[in-house]
N, C-alpha and C positions, 0 to 999 in steps of 0.2 A: 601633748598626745602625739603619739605613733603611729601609723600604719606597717605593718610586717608582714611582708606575704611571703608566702615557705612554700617549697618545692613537694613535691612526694615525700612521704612520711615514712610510708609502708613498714609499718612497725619498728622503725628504729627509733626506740621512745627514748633512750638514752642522749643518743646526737637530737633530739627533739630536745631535753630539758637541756644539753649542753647550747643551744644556741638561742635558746631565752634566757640564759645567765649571762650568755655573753653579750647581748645587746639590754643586760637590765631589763628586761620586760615585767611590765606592770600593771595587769590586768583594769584596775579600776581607770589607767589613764591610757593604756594604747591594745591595738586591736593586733588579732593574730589570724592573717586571711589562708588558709589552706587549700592547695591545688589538685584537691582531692586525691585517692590513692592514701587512704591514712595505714589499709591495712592490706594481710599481706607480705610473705616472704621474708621478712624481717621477724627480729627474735619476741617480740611487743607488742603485739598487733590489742592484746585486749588495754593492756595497760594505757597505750593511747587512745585509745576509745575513748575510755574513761577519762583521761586527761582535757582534751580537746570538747567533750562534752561539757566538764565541770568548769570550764571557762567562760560558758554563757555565754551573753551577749559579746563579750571579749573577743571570740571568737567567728570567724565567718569561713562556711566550709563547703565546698560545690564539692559533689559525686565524682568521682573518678569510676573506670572501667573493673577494676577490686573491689571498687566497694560495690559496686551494685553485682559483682558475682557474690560476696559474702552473700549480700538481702538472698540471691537466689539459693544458696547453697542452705542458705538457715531454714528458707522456706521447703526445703526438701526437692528443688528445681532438677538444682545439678547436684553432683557428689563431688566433693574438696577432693584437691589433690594435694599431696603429701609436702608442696614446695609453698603451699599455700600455709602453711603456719598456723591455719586459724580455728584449730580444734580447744584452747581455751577460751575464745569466744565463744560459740556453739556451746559451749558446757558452765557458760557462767550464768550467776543464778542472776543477772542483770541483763541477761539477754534479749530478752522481749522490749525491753525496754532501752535498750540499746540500738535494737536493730527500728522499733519505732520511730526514735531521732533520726539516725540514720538516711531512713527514707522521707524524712520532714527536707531535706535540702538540696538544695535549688543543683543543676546544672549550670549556670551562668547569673553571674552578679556582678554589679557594677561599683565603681568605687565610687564615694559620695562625692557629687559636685566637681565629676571630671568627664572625659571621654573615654574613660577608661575602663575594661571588661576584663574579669576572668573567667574561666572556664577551663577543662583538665584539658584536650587536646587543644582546642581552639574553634577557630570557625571556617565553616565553609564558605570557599568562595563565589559559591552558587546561591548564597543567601546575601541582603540584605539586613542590617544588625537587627533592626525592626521587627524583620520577620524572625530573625534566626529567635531574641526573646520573644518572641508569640509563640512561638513550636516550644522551647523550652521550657516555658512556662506551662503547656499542656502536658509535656511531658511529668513537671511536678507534682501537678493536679491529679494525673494516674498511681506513679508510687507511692505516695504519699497518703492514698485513699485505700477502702476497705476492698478495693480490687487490686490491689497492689500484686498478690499473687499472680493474678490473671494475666496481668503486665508483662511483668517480670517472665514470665514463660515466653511468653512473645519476642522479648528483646532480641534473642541469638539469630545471629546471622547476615552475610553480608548485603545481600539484597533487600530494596532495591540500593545503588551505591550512588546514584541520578536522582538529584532533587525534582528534575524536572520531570521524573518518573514517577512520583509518587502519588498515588492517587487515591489510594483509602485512610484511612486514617491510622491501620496500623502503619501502612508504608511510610508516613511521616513521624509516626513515633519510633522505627527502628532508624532509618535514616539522624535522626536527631541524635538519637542518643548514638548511634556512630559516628557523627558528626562531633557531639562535642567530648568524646568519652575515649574515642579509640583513632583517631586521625593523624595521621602523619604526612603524608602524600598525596597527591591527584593527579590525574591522568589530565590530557590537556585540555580537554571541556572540562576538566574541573571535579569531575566524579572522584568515588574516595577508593582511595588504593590500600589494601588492608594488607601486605604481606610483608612489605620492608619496615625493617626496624633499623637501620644502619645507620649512617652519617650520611648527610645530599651526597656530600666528596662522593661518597662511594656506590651512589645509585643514582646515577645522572639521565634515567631513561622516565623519571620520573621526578615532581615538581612538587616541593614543600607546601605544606596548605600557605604558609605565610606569604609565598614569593606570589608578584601581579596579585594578591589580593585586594579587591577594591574595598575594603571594610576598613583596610589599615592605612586608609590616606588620612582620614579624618579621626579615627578610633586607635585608641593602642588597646594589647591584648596580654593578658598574662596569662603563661599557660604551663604546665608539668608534664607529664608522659613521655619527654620524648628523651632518654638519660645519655642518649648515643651524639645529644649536640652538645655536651658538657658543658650548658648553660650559656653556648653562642650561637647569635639567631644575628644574620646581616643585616634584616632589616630594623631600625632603630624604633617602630612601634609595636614590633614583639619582642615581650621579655619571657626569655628561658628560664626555669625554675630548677626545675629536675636534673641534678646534677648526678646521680646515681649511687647515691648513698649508700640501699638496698645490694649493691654489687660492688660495693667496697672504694667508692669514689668520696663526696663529699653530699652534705648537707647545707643546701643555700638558701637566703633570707634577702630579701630586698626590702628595706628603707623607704616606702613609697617616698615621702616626702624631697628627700636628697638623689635620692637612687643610690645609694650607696650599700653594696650589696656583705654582706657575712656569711664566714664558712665556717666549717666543722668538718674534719677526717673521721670518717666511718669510724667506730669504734671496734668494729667486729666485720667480716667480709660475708 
């Protein structure tokens, strides 16, 4: 048995099946961990839905920042935008049902009988891993449930961006889910910096969630979102996933077992 953990998807279903042919994947014997962002801006977004769900237990899939706008844009939240690809999702007749699963999965999961988490951005360095799966795990419990709408309207917004700030109970479910959904950066206490998308290189007034993280002395972290590190993270207990497929770069796979990581060139830009 396998363990294969894949970068962002975001509807490029094609470099998705091209890179379980290429590592032999075989659902009854190895697992396929997904770093959320399945959908989204790419040409596939329903096709892999579908895909990734009919995988079953095969599959293990945390929420990215796309997918929890689709659940709001389905739920009639927000309105899609046109770079957003996902008007055959919306109109399939498996939708309710799609979007159900969907909201059934977890922000952060651990891989069996290691130190080891993933989650789509990562984690804050103002949290405790402890705490950070307490908060996530409430977070679940909200989407996931017959208030999900209610939620979901709640999530937008960057405040508070201070864990130490938060004090009701919504301010800890938007904090979380910016936390592990949308992060890239933090100010030097630590707070979440939401505007840079670039490479460190080139935003040096500002500090990767991964660098002086105390989580990542003892813990490693797998994470996607961020396609501007082209899959290089210095510190050796974050692995980069998100090589930027979606934007005409590559599709990556890591090998938990060896670390031995497999690509794919974009098939389309």
């Amino acid at each position: 048995m396998a363990t294969y953990l894949i970068g962002d998807i975001q509807g490029c279903y094609s470099e998705l099946r091209l890179l379980m042919d290429k590592v032999n994947f075989t659902p009854s014997q190895d697992q396929l961990w997904f770093t959320g962002d399945l959908v989204a801006r790419g040409p596939d977004s329903l096709k892999t839905l579908r895909l990734v769900k009919q995988l079953g237990e095969s599959a293990k899939v945390v929420l990215g920042n796309h997918d929890l706008h689709l659940l709001a844009v389905y739920a009639g939240i927000k309105a899609a935008k046109k770079n957003d690809r996902i008007d055959d999702i919306l109109a399939a007749d498996d939708a309710a049902e799609l979007m159900d699963w969907l909201a059934s999965m977890p922000l952060v999961i651990q891989l069996p009988n290691t130190n080891a988490f993933m989650s789509h951005a990562g984690i804050s360095p103002q949290w405790h891993v402890n705490e950070a799966l307490q908060q996530a795990a409430l977070v679940q419990q909200k989407i996931s449930s017959s208030a999900r709408n209610k939620w979901l309207k709640l999530m937008y917004g960057n405040e508070p961006n201070n864990w130490h700030d938060c004090k009701t109970e919504l301010d800890k479910f938007r904090f979380t889910i910016n936390s592990f959904t949308r992060m890239r950066f933090c100010f030097n206490d630590g707070s979440l910096e939401f505007n840079q998308k670039d490479a460190p290189q080139n935003t040096p007034h500002f500090t990767p969630w991964y660098v002086n993280n105390p989580n990542l002395i003892e813990h490693q972290w797998v994470f996607g979102h961020w396609a501007s590190l082209l899959g290089q993270c210095p510190n050796p207990n974050a692995h980069a996933l998100d090589t930027g497929c979606v934007w005409g770069g590559e599709m990556t796979m890591l090998r938990w077992e060896d670390k031995q990581r497999f690509t794919v060139k974009a098939q389309q830009p």
